[in-house]
Backbone as JSON Lines, residues from 0, in Angstrom:
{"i":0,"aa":"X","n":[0.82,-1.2,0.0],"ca":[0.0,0.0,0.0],"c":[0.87,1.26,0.0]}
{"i":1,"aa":"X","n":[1.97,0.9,0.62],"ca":[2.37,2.23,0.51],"c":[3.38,2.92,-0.53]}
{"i":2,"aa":"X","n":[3.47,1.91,-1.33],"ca":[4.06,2.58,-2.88],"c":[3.16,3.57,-3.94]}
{"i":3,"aa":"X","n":[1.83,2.58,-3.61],"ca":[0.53,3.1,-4.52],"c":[-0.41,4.72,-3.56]}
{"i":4,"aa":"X","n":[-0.34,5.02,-2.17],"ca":[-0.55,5.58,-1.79],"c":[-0.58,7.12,-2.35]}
{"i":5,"aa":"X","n":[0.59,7.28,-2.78],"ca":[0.52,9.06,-3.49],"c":[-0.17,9.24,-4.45]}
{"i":6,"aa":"X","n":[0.04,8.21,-5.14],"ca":[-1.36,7.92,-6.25],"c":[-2.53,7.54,-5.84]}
{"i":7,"aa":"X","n":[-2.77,7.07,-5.07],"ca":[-4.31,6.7,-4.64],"c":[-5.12,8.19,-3.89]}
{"i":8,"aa":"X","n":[-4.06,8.72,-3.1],"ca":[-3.9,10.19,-2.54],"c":[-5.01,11.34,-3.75]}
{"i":9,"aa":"X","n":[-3.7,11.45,-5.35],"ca":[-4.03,12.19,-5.92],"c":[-5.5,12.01,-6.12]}
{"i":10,"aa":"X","n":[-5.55,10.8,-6.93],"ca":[-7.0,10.28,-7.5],"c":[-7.94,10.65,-6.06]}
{"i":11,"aa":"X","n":[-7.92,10.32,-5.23],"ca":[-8.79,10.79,-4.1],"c":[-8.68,12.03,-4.35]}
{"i":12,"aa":"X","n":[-8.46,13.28,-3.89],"ca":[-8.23,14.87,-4.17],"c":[-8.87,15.41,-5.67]}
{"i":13,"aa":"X","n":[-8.52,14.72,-6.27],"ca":[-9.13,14.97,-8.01],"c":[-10.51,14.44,-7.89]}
{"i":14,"aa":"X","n":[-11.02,13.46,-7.28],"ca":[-11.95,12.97,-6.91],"c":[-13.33,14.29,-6.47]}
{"i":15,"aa":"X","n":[-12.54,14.38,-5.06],"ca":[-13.33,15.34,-4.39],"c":[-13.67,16.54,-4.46]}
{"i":16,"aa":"X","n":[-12.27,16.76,-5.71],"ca":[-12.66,18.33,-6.52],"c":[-13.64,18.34,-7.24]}
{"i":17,"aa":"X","n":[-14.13,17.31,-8.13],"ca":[-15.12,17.18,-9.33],"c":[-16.51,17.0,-8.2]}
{"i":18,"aa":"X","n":[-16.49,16.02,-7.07],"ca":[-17.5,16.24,-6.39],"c":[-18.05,17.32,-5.83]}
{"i":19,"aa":"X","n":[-17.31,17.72,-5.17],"ca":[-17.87,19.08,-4.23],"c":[-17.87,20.18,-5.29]}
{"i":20,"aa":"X","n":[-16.97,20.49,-6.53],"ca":[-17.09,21.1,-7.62],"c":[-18.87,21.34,-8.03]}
{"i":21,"aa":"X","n":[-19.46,20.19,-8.34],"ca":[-20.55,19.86,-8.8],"c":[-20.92,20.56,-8.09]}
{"i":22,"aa":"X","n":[-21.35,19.85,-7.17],"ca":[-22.23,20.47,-6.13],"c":[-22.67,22.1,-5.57]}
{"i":23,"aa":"X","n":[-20.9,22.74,-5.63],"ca":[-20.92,23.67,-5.46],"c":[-21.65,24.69,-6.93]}
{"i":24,"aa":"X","n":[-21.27,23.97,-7.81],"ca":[-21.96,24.49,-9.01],"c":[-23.49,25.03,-9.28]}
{"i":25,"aa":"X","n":[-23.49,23.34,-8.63],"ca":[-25.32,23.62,-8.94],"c":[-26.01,24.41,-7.69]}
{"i":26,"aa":"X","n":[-25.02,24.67,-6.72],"ca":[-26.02,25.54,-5.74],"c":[-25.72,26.79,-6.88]}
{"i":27,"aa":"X","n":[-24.27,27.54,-6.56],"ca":[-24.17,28.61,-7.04],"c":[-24.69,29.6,-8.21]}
{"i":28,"aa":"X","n":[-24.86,28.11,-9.1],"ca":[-24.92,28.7,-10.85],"c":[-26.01,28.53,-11.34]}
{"i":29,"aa":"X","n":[-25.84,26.94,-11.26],"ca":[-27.38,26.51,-11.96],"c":[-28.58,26.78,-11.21]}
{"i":30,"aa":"X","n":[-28.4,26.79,-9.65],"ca":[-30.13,26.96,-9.29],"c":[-30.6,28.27,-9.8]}
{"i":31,"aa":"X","n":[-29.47,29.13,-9.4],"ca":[-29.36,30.3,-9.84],"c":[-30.18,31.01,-11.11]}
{"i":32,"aa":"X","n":[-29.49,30.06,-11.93],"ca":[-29.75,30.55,-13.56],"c":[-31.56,29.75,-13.86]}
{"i":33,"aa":"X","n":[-31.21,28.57,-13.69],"ca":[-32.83,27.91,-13.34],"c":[-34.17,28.69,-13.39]}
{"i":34,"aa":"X","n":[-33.48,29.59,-12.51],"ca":[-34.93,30.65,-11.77],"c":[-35.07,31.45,-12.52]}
{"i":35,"aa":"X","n":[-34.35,32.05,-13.42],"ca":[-34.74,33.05,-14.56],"c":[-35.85,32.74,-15.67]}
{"i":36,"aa":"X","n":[-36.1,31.16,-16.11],"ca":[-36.62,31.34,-16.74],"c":[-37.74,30.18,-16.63]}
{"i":37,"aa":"X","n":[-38.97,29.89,-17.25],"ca":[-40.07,29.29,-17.16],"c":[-40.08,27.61,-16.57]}
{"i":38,"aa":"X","n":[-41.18,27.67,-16.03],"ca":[-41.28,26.52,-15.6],"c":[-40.62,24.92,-16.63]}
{"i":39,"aa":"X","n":[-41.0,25.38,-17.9],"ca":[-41.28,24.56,-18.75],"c":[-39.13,24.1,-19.11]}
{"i":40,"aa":"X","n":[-38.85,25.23,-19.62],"ca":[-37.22,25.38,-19.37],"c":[-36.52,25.08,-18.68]}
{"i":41,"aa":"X","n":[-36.86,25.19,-17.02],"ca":[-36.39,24.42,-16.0],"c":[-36.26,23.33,-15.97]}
{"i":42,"aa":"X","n":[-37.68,22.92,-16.38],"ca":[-37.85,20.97,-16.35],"c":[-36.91,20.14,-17.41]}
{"i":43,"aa":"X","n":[-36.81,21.39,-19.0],"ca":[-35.33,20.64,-19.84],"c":[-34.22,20.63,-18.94]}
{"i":44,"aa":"X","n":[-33.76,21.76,-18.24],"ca":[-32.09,22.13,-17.85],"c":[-31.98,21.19,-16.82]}
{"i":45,"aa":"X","n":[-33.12,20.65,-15.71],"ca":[-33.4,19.53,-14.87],"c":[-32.68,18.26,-15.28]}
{"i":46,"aa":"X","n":[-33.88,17.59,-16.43],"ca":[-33.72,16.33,-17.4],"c":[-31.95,16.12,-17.84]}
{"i":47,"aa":"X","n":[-31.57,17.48,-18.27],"ca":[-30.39,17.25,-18.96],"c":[-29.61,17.31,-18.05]}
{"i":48,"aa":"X","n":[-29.35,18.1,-17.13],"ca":[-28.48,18.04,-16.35],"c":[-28.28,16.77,-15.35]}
{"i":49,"aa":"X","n":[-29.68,16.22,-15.24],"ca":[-29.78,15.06,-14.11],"c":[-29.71,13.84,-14.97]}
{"i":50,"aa":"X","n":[-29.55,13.74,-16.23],"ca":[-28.68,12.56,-16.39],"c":[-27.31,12.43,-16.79]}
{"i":51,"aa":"X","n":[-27.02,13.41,-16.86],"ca":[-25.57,13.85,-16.51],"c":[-24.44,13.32,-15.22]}
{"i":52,"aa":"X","n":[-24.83,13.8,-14.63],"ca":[-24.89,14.12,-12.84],"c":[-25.49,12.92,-12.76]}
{"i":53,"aa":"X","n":[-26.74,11.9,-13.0],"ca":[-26.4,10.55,-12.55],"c":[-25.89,9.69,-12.9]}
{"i":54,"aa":"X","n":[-25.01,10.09,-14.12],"ca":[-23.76,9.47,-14.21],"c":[-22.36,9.87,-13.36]}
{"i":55,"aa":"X","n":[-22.08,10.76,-13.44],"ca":[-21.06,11.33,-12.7],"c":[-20.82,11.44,-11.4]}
{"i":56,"aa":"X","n":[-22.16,11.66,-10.66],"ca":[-22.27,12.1,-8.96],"c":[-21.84,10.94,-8.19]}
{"i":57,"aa":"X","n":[-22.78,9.32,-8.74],"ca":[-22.32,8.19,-7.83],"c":[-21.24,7.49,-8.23]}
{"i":58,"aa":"X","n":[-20.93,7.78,-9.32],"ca":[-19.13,7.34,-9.44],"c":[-18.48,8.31,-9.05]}
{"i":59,"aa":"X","n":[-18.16,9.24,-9.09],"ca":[-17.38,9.9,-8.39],"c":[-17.42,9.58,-6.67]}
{"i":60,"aa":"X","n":[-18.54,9.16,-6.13],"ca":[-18.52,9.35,-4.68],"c":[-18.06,7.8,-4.69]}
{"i":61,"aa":"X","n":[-18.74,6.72,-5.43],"ca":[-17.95,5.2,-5.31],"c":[-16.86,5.4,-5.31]}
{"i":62,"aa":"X","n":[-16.02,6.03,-6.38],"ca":[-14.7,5.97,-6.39],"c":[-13.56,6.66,-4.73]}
{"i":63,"aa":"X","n":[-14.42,8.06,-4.69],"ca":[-14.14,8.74,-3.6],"c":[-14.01,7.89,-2.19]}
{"i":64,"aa":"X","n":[-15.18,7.07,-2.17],"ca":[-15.27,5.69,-0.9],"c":[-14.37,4.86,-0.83]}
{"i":65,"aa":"X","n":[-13.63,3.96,-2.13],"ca":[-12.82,3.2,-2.73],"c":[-11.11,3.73,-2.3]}
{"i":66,"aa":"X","n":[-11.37,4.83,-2.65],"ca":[-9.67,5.59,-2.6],"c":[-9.56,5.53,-1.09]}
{"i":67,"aa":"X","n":[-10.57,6.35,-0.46],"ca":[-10.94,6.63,1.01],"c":[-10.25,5.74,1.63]}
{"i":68,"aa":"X","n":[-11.06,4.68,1.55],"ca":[-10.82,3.65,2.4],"c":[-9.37,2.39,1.79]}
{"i":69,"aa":"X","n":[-8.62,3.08,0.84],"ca":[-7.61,2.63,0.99],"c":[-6.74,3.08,1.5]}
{"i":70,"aa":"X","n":[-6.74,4.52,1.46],"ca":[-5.83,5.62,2.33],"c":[-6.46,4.99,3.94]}
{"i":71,"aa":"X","n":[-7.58,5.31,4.09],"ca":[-8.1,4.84,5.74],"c":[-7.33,3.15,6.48]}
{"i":72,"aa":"X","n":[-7.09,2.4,5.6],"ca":[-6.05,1.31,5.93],"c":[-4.96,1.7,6.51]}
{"i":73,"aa":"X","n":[-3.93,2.82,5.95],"ca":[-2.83,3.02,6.08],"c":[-2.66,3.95,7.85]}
{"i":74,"aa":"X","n":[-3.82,3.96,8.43],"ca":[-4.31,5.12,9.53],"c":[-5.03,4.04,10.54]}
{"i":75,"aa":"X","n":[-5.59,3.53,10.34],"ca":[-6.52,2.6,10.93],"c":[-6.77,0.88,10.47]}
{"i":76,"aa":"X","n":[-5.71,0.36,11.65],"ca":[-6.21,-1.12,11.49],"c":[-5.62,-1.84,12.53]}
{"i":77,"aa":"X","n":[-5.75,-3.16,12.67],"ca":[-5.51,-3.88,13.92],"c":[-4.65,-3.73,14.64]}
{"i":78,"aa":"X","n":[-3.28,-3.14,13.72],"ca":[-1.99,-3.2,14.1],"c":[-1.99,-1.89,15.1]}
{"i":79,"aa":"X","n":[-2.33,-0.8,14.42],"ca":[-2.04,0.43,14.82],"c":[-3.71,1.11,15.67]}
{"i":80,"aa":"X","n":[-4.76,0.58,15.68],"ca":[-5.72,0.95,16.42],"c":[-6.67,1.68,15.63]}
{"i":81,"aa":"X","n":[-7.65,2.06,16.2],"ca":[-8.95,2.91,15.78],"c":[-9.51,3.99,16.49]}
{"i":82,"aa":"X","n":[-9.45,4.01,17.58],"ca":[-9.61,5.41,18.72],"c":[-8.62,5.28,19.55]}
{"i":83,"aa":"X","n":[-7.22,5.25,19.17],"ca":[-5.94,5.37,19.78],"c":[-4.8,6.69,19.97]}
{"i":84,"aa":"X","n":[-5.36,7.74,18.71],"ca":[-4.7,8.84,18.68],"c":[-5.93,9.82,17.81]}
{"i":85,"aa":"X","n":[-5.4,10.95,18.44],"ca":[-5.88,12.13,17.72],"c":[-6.71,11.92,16.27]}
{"i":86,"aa":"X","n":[-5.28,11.86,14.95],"ca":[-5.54,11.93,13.83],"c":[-6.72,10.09,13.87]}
{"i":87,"aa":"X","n":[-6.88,9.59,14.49],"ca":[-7.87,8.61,14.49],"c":[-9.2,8.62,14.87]}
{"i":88,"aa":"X","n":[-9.14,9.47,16.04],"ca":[-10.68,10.49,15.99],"c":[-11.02,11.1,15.36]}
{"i":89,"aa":"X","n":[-10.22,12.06,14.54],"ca":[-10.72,12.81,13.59],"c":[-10.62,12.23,11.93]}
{"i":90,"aa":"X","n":[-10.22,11.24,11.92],"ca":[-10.72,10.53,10.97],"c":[-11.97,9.7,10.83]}
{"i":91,"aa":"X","n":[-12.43,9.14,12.13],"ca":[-14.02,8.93,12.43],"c":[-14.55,9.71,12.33]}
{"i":92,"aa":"X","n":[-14.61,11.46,12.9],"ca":[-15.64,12.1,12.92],"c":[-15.61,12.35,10.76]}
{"i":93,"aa":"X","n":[-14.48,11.89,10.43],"ca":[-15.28,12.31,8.85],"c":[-15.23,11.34,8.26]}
{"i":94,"aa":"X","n":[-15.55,10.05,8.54],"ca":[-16.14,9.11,8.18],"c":[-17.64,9.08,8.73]}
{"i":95,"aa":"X","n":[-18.48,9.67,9.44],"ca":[-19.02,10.05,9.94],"c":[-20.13,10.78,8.93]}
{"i":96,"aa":"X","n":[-18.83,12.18,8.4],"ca":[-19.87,13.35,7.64],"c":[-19.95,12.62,6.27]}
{"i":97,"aa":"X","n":[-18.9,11.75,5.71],"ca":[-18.95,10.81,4.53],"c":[-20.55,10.09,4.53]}
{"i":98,"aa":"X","n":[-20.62,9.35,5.61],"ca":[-21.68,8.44,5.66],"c":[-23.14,9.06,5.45]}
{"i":99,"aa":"X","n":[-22.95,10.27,6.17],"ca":[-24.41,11.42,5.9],"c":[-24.32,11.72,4.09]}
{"i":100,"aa":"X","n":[-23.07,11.72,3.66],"ca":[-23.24,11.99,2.15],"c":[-23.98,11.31,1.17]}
{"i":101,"aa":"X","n":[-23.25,9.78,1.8],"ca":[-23.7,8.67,1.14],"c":[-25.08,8.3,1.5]}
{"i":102,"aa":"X","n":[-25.72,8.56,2.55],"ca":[-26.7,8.12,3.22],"c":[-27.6,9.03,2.01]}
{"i":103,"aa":"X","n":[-27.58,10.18,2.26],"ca":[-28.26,11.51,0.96],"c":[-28.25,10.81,-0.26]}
{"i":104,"aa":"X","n":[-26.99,10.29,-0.83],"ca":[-26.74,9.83,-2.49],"c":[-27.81,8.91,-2.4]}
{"i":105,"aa":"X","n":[-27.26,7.58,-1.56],"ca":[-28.08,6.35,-2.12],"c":[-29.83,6.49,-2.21]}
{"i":106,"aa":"X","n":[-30.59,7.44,-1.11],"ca":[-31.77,7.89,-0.94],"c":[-31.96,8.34,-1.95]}
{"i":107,"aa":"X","n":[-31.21,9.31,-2.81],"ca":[-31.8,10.12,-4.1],"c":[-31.56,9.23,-5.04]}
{"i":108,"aa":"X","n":[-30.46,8.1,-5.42],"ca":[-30.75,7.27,-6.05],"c":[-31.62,5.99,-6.13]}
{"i":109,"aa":"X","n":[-32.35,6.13,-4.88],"ca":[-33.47,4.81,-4.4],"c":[-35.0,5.63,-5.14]}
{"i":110,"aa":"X","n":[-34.81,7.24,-4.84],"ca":[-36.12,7.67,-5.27],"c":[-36.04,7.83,-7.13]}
{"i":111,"aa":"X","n":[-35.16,8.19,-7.83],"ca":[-34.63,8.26,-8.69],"c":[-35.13,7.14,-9.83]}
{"i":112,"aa":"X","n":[-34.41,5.61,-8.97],"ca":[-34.75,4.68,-10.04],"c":[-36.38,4.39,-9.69]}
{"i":113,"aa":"X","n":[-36.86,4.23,-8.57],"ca":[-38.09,3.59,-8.42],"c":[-39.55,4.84,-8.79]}
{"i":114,"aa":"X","n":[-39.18,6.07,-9.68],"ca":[-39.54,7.29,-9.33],"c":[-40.47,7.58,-8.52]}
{"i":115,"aa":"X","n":[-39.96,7.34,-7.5],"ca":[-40.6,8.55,-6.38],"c":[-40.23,9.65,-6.28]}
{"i":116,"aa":"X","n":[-41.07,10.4,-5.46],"ca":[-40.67,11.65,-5.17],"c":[-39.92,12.08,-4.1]}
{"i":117,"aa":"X","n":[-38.83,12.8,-4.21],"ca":[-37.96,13.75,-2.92],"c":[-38.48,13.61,-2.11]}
{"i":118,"aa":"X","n":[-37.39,13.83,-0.99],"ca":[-38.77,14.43,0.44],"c":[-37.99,16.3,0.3]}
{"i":119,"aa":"X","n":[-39.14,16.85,0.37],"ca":[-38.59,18.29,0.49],"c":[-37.06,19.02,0.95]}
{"i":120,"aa":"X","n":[-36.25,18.04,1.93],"ca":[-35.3,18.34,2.6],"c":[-34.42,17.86,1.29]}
{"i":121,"aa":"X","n":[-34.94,16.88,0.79],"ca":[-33.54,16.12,-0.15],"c":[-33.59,17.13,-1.59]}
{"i":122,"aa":"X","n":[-34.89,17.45,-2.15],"ca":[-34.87,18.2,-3.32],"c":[-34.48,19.64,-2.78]}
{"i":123,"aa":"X","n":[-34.54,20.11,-1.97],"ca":[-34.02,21.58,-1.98],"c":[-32.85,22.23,-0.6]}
{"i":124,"aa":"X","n":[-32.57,21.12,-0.05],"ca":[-31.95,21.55,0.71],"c":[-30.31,20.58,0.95]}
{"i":125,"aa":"X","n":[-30.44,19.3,-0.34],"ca":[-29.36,18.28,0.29],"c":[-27.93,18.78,-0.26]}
{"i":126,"aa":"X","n":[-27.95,19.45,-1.37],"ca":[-26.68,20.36,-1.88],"c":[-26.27,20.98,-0.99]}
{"i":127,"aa":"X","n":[-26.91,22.11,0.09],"ca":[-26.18,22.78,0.81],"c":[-25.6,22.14,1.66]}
{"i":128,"aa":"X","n":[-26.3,21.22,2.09],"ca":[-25.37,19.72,4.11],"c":[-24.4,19.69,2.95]}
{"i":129,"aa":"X","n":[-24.62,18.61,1.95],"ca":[-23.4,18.3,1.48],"c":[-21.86,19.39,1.24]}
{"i":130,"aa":"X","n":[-22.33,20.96,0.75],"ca":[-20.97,21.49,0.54],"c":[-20.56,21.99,2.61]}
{"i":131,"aa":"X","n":[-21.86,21.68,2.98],"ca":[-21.09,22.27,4.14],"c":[-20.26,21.23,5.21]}
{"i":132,"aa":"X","n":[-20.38,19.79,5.44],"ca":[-20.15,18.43,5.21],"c":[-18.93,18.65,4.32]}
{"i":133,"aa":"X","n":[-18.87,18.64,3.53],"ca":[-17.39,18.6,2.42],"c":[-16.51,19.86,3.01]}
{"i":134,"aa":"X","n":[-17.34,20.59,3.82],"ca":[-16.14,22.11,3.96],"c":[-15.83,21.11,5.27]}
{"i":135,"aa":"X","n":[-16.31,20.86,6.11],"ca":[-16.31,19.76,7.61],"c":[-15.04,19.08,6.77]}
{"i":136,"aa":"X","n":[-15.52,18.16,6.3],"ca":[-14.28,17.3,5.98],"c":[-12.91,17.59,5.52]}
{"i":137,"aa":"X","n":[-13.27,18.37,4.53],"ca":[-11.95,18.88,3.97],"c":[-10.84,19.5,5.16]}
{"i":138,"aa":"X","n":[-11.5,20.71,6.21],"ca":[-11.05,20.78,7.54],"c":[-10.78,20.17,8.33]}
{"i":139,"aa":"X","n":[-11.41,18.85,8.82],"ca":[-11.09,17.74,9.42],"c":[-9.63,16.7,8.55]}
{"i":140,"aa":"X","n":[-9.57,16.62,7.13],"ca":[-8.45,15.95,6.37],"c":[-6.96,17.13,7.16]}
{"i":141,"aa":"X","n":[-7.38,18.36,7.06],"ca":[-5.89,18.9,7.44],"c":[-5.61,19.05,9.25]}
{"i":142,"aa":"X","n":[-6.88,18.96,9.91],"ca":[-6.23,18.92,11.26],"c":[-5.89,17.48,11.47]}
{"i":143,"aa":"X","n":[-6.42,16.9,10.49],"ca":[-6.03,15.5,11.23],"c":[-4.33,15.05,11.62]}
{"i":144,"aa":"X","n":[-3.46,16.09,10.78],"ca":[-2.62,15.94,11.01],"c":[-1.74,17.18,11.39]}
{"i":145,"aa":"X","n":[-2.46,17.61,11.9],"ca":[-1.75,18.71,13.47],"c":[-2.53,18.84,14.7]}
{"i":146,"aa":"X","n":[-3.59,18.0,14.77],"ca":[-3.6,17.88,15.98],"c":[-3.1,16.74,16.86]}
């Protein structure tokens, strides 16, 4: 593991840029732009964009989980412990805000394929937990190693 690590590193980081990228996008830009124009317009820029994005959103976060938790080996395992030091708590608490991510993804992809409908919190409010969750984490990745 630990030859492949700097590389598994990058791909994780490139990962989480395109994720939280998105995300940050579609709060900033697209809901944004959305609202300018008719109902009817919305529902294309919706369609197109959301099969886009359900290609991209849950591979990117599979992959993001995948890298994760190969880097998370090198930090946490039998040898070296799990709530034994600092940078090991604070690697739980963002495995933690991960799991709320994933918990959000797989729900919007459960309503998605079976089409149901959102629950209000997930259609208009799950972009924002998530960039604020990703700002959590991303903060939590650099104290983990100074505190």
């Amino acid at each position: 593991m630990e030859t492949i690590y700097p590389y598994v590193h990058i791909i994780h980081l490139i990962l989480a840029i395109i994720f939280i990228g998105y995300v940050f996008s579609d709060l900033a830009v697209i809901s944004t732009l959305k609202n300018k124009f008719d109902k009817d317009t919305q529902k294309k820029i919706d369609q197109t964009l959301g099969k886009r994005s359900f290609k991209i959103f849950p591979l990117a976060l599979l992959f993001l989980l995948l890298t994760g938790g190969m880097m998370l080996s090198r930090y946490m395992n039998s040898d070296v412990g799990f709530f034994d030091t600092n940078l090991q708590k604070i690697l739980m608490l963002k495995i933690g805000f991960v799991l709320i991510i994933v918990a959000g993804v797989v729900l919007n992809l459960y309503a998605k394929m079976t089409k149901s409908k959102k629950s209000n919190f997930m259609e208009f409010h799950f972009h924002k937990l998530v960039i604020v969750l990703g700002l959590f984490i991303v903060i939590a990745a650099k104290w983990m190693f100074i505190a």
